[in-house]
C-alpha positions in Angstrom: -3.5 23.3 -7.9 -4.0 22.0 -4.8 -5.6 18.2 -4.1 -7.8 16.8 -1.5 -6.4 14.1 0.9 -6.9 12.3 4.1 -6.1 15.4 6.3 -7.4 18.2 4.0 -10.9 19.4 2.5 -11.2 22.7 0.5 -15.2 23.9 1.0 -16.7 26.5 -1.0 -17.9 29.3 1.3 -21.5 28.8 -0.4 -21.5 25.7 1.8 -20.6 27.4 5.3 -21.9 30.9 5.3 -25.0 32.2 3.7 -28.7 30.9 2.4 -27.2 27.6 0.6 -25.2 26.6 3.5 -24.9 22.8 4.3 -23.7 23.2 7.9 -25.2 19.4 8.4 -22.7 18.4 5.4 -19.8 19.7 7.1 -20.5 18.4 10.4 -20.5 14.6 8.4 -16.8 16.3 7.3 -15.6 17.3 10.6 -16.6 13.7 12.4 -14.4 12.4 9.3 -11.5 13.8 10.3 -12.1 12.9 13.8 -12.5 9.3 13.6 -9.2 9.4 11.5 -6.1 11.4 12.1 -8.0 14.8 12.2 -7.5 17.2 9.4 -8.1 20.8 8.4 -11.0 22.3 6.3 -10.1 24.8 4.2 -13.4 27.2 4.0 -13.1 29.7 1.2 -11.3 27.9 -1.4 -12.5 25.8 -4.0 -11.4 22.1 -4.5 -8.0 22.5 -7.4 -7.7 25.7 -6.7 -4.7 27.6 -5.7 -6.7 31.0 -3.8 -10.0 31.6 -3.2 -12.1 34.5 -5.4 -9.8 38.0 -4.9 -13.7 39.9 -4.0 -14.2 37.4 -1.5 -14.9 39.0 2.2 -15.5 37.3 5.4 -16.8 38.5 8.4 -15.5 36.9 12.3 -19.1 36.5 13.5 -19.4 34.4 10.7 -17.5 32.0 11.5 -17.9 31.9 15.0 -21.9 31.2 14.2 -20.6 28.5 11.7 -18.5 26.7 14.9 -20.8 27.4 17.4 -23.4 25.2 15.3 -20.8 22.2 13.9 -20.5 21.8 18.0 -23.8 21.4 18.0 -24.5 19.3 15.5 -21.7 16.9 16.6 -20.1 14.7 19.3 -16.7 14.2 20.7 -15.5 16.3 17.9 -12.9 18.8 18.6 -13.3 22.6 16.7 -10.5 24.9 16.6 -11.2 27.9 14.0 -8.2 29.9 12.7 -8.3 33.8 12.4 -9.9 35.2 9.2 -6.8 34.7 6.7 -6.2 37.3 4.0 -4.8 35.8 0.8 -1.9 37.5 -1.2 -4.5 38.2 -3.9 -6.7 40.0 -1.3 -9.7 37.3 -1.2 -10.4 35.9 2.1 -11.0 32.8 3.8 -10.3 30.8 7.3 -9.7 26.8 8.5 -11.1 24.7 10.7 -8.8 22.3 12.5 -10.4 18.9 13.5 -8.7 16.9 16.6 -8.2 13.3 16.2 -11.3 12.2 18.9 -7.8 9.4 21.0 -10.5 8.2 23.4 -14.1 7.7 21.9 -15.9 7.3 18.7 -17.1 11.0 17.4 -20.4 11.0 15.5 -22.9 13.7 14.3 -25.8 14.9 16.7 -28.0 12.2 14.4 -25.9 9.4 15.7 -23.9 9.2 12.4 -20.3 7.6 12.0 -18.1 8.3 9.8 -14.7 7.9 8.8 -12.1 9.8 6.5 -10.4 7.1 3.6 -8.2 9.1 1.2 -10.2 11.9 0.1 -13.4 11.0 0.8 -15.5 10.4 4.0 -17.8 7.1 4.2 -20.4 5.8 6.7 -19.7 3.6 9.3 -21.7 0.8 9.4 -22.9 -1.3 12.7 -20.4 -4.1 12.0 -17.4 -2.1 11.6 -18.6 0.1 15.0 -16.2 -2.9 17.2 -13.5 -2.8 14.8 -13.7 1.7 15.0 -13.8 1.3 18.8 -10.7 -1.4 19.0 -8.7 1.1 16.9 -9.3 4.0 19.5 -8.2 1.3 22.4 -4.9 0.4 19.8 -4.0 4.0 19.8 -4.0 5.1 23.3 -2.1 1.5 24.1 1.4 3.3 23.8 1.3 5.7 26.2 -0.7 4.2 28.9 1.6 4.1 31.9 -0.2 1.3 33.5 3.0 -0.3 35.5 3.7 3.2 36.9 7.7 2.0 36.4 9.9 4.8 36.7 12.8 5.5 34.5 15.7 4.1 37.5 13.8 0.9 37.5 14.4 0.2 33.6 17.4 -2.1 32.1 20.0 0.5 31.9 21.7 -1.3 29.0 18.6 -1.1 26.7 18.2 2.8 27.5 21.9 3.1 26.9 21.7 1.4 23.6 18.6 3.0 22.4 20.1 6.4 23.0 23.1 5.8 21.6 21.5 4.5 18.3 19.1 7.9 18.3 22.0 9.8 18.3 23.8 7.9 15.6 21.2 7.6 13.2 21.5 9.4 10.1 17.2 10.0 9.9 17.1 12.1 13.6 18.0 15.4 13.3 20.0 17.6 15.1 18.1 19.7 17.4 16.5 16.3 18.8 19.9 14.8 19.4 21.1 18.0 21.3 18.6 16.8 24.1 19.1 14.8 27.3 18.3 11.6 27.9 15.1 12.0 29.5 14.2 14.7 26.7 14.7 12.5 23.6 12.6 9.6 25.4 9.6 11.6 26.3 9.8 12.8 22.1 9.6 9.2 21.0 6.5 8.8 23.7 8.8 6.1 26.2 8.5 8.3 29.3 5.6 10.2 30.3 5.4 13.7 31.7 5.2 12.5 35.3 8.3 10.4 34.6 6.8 7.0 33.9 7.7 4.6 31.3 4.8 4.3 28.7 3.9 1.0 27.8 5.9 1.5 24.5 9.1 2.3 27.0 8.3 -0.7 28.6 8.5 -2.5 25.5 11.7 -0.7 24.6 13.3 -0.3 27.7 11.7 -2.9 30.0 13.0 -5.6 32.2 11.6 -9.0 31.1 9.5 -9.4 34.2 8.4 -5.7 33.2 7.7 -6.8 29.6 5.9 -10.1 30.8 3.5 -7.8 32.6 2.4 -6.0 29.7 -1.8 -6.9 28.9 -0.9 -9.4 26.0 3.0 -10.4 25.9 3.8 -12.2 22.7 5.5 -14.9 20.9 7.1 -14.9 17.3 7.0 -18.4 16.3 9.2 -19.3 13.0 8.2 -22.6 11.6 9.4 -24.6 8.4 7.2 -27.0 6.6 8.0 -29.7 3.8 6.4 -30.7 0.4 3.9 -32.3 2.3 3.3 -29.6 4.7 4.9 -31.3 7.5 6.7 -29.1 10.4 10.1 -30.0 10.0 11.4 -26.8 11.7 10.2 -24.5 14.7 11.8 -21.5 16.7 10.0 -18.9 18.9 11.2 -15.5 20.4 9.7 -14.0 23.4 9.0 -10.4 23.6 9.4 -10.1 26.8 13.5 -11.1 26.3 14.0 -9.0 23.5 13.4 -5.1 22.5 11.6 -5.1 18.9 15.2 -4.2 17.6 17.1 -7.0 19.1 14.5 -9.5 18.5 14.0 -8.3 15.0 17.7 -8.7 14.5 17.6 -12.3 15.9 14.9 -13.4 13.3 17.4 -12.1 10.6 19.7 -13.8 11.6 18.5 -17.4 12.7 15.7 -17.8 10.4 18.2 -19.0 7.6 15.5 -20.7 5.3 14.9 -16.8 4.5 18.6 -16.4 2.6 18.3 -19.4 0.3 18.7 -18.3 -3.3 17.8 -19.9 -6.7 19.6 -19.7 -10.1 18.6 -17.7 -12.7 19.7 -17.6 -16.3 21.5 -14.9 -17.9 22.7 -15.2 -21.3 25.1 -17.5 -21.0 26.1 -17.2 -17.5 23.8 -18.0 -14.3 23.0 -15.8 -11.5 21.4 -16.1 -8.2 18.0 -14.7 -6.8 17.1 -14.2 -3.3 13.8 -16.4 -3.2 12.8 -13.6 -0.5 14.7 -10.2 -1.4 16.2 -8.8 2.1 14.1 -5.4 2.3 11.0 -7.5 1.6 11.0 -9.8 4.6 12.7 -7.2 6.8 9.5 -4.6 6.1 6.7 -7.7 6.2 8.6 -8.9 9.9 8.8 -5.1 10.7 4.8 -4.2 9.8 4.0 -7.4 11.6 5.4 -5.9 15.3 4.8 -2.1 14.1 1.2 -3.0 13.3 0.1 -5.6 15.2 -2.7 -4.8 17.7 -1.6 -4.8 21.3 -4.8 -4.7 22.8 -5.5 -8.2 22.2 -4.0 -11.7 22.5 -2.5 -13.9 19.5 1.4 -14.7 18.5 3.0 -13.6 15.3 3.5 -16.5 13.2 6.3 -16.7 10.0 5.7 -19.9 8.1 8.0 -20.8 5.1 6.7 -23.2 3.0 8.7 -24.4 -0.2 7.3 -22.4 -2.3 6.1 -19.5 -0.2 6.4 -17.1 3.0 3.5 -16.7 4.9 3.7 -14.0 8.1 0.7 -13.0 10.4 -0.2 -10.9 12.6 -2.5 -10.4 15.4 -5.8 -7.7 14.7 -7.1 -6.7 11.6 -5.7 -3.9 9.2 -6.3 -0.2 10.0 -9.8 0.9 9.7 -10.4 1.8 6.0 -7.3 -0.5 4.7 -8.0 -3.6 3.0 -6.2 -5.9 0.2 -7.5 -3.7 -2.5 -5.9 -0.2 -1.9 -3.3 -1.0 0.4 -1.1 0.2 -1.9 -2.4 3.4 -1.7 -4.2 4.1 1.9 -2.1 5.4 4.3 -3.5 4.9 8.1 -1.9 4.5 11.1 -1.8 2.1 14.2 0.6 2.5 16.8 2.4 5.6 15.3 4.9 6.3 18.2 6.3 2.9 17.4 6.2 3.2 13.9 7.9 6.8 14.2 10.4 5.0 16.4 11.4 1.9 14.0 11.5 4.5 11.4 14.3 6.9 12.5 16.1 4.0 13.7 16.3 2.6 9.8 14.3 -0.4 10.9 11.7 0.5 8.6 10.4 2.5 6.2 8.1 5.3 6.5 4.5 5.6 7.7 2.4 4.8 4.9 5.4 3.7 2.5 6.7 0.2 3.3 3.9 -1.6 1.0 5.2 0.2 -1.6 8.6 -0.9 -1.3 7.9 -4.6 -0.9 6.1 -4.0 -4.3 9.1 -2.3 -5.9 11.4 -5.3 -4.7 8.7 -8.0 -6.3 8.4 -6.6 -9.3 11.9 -5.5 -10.1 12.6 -9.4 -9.1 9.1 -10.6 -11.6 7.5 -12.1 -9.1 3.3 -12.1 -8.1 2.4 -9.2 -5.9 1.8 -10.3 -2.1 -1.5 -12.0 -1.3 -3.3 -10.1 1.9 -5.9 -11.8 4.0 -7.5 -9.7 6.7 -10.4 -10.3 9.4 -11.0 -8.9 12.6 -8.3 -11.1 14.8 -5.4 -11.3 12.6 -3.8 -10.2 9.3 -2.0 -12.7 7.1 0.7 -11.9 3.8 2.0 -14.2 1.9 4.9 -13.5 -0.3 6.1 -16.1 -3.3 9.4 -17.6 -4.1 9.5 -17.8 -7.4 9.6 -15.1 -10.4 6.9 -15.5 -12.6 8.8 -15.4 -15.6 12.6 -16.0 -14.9 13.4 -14.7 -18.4 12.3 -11.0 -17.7 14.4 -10.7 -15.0 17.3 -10.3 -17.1 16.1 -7.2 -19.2 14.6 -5.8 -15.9 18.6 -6.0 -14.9 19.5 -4.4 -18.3 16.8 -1.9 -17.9 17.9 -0.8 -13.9 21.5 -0.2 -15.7 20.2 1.4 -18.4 17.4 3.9 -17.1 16.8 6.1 -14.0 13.2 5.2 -12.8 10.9 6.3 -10.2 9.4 3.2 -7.8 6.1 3.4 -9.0 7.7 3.0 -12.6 9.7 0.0 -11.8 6.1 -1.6 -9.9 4.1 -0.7 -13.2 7.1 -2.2 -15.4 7.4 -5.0 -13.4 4.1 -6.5 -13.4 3.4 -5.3 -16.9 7.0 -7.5 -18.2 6.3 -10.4 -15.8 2.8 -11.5 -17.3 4.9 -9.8 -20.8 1.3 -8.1 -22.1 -1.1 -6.6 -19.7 -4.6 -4.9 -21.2 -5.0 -1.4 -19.6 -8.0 -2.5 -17.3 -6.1 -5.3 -16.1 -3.0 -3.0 -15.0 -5.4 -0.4 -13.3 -6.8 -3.2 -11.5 -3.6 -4.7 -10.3 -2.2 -1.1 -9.4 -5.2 -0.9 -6.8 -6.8 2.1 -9.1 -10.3 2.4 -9.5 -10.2 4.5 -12.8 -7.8 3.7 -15.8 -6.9 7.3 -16.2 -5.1 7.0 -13.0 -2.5 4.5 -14.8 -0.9 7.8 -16.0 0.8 8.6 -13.4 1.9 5.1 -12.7 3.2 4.8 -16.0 5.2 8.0 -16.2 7.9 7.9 -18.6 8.0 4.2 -19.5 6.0 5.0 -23.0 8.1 8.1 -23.4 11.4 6.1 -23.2 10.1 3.7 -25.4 10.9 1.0 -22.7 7.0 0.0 -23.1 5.1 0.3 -26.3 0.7 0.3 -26.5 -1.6 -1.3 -29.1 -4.8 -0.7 -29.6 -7.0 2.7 -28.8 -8.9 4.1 -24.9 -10.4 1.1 -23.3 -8.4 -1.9 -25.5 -5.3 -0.4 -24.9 -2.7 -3.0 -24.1 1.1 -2.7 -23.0 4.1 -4.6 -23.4 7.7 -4.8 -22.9 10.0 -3.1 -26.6 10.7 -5.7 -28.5 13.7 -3.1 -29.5 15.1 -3.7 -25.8 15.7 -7.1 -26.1 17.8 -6.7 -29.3 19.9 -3.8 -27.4 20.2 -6.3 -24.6 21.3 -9.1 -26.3 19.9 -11.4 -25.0 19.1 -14.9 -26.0 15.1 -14.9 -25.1 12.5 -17.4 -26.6 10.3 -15.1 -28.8 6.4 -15.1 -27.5 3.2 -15.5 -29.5 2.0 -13.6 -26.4 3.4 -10.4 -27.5 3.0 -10.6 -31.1 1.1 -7.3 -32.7 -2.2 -7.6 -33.9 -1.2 -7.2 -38.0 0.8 -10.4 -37.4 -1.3 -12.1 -35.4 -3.9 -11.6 -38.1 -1.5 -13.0 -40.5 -1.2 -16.0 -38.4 -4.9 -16.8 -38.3 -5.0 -16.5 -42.1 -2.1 -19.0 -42.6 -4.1 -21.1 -39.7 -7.3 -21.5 -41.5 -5.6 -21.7 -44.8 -4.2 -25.1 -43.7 -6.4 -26.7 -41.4 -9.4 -25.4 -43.4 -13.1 -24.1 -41.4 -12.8 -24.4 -37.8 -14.3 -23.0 -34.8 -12.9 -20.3 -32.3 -12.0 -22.9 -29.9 -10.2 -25.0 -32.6 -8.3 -22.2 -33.8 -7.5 -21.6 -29.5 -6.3 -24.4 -29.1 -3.7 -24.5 -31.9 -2.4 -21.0 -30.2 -2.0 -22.2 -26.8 0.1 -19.0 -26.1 -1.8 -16.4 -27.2 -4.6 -15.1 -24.8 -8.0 -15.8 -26.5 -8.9 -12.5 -26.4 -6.0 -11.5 -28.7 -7.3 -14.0 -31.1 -11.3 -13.3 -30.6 -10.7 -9.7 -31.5 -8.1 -10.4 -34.1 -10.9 -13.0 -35.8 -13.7 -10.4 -35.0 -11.4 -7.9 -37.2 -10.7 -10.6 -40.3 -14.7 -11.4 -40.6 -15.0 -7.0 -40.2 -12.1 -6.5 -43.2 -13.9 -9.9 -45.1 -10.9 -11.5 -45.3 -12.2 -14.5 -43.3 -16.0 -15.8 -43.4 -18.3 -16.9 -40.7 -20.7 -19.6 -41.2 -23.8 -21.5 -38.9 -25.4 -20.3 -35.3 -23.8 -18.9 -32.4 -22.9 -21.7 -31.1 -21.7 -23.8 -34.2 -19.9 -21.1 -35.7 -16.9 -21.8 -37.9 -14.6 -19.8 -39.8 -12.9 -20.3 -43.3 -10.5 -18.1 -45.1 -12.2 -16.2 -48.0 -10.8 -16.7 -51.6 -10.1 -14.2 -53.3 -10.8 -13.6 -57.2 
């Protein structure tokens, strides 16, 4: 079965070719892909399926009707139509291939934007037009060879090192280490076919005065504040001294406040925590240069507090990114750069460095990043401490114990650090707009028996094996939050039986620990079964254990 994505759109041929055609429809599809990375619609094949229908015949003039009009009925929107293709099953069908539109905004002959997000294409309304346009102006900023500085005119030094660490690194391959000098620079973007350096080879490869002389150099200023908020620290790095590697590197390395650790308990030894785990503040620092907009003015600022790590960034997130799916969305913004950092191990992959920093919170139970984005800047803030200091232990046992995949250990992780988590909640703090989707997230965890469910469809719940502790051994405090409903239920009964008829929020607030929902449901359930009895209005309501003959 193949899926939909950012880059790909299966059409049924009813919708191209023939009386029911939607050629309007497809335009909206093909100024999608435009305004995005491009893409390729796949005309004869139905969305989840593998082929298209083994009768299915085509005919050329078809399809060179169907491009002829998408031109038509569209602007700044490069068409390139494949050949007819045959299918091993002998149905037939053919792709269009959509250009990314580098220098202006593509819309439909109507004057329609639109954009491609995941799998779907959405308007674009009149606010976001500026923010559309500036992403156009961010991508074409790399290989503008405004300076006009030819290759001799570079620091030799930096183009030495940067070609030694090409060739060295384990994520370039062969054939493009088997080129010259000039060759593997003009792959990575840094020299351009008339033998200038790009503004990303000035950036790389640059003298400082060359750097300086870039449309917005820029300063990473490091600054450490106290209890009361008070600077008691600053640092800054200039770009224009520094290739992203080195100054990356020198951040690492000075910014010390970044290594402290804490003590954790562990049975009955101690062991320390990285308040900010390594790969975390080496991918934020890393998105905050790969990402940042270059177009326009504004330092990079990284702002420990005591109990928190703040970075931002100049420019907004990518167009169709926001704090809600970042998790999931995968967009570009200077991707020469990013391809760059990459396959020199400065960073992870387009798309997937979220993801890690996600992984490394919740392995280490602590809250998932906060994200604040406008149009001129883009802030994260990371926290210090783990939510629940004794999870970390069986998260330990549980990494020794089990091979899991990283969107396992992100679902496990949130899920042990707030130790019960209602199946709405976890969909919600996975970025997923339908609980269903949860399946994949969860994988084996409920197969393994590492997480156990209560309740049915929408009131499911999950939680941490109570049977993994015991394998453990570890000396945990038992919770009233994870306590099953039967002997929750018991509780209440035993509750009411001493202190007699009391309200809902009387009976709360003798179970501080258990979430009120628990205990409304579980009360809701006694009154169903007539164990317990409800007496007076809505809003005098009190409960009292029935006695049984």
């Amino acid at each position: 079965m193949r899926l939909e994505d950012k880059n790909r759109e299966y059409k049924s041929l009813k919708k191209a070719i023939g009386n029911k055609a939607n050629h309007r429809d497809l335009a909206e599809t093909c100024v999608c892909f435009a305004n995005g990375q491009g893409g390729a619609i796949i005309i004869g094949i139905e969305d989840k399926q593998d082929a298209p229908p083994a009768v299915q015949k085509i005919k050329q003039e078809d399809i060179n009707a169907l491009v002829k009009s998408l031109r038509q009925l569209t602007d700044g929107v490069s068409i390139i139509s494949s050949e007819l293709i045959t299918h091993a099953n002998g149905g037939a069908y053919f792709i269009l291939n959509i250009q990314p539109s580098t220098r202006v905004i593509a819309t439909t002959s109507s004057g329609k934007v639109f954009i491609r997000i995941s799998d779907n294409c959405y308007p674009v309304g009149s606010d976001e037009l500026t923010n559309l346009a500036a992403e156009k102006t961010a991508f074409q900023w790399e290989i503008i060879t405004a300076q006009k500085i030819k290759l001799g005119d570079a620091d030799p030094q930096k183009v030495k090192n940067l070609i030694s660490d090409l060739r060295n690194s384990e994520k370039v391959s062969d054939f493009i280490k088997e080129k010259t000098e000039d060759e593997i620079l003009a792959f990575y973007q840094l020299l351009s076919p008339e033998g200038f350096l790009t503004n990303l080879g000035v950036l790389w490869l640059g003298r400082s005065a060359q750097i300086a002389r870039l449309s917005y150099p820029v300063t990473v200023q490091y600054i450490v504040y106290n209890d009361r908020e008070e600077k008691i620290r600053k640092k800054e790095w200039h770009f224009h001294l520094h290739s992203p590697k080195e100054l990356l590197l020198a951040i690492e390395k000075e910014a010390v406040e970044l290594t402290y650790s804490a003590e954790l308990p562990d049975g009955l030894f101690r062991k320390n925590m990285r308040q900010y785990a390594r790969e975390v503040v080496r991918e934020l620092l890393v998105n905050a240069m790969a990402h940042k907009k270059y177009t326009i003015s504004g330092d990079i600022f990284i702002e420990v507090y005591p109990d928190r790590l703040k970075i931002t960034s100049p420019g907004s997130l990518p167009l169709g990114v926001n704090s809600r799916n970042i998790l999931h969305e995968r967009q570009r913004r200077n991707p020469h750069l990013i391809q760059l950092m990459s396959d020199l191990s400065l960073m992870e992959g387009e798309g997937s460095g979220y993801d890690l920093v996600y992984e490394k919170l919740a392995r280490d139970a602590k809250p998932m990043p906060e994200i604040e984005s406008d149009f001129t800047k883009v802030s994260v803030s990371v926290f210090s401490k783990t939510m629940n200091p004794e999870v970390v232990s069986i998260l330990d046992y549980i990494d020794k114990h089990y091979t899991l995949t990283q969107k396992e250990y992100i679902t496990l992780g949130i899920i042990a650090a707030h130790k019960k988590m209602p199946a709405t909640q976890l969909a919600s703090h996975l970025q997923l707009s339908q609980d269903d989707r949860t399946r994949t997230w969860l994988g084996t965890l409920l197969e393994k028996e590492i997480l156990v469910s209560q309740g049915e469809k929408k009131g499911t719940q999950y939680l941490l094996n109570p049977k993994l502790f015991e394998q453990a051994r570890l000396n945990i405090t038992p919770s009233l939050k994870t306590m099953e409903s039967y002997k929750l239920e018991a509780l209440i009964k035993e509750d009411l039986k001493y202190n007699g008829k009391s309200s809902m929020s009387d009976i709360k607030k003798r179970m501080k620990e258990v979430p009120e929902a628990d205990i409304q449901k579980a009360i809701y359930k006694l009154v169903a079964d007539e164990d317990v009895a409800a007496s007076g209005g809505k809003k005098f309501r009190v409960y009292e254990l029935v006695k049984k003959k």
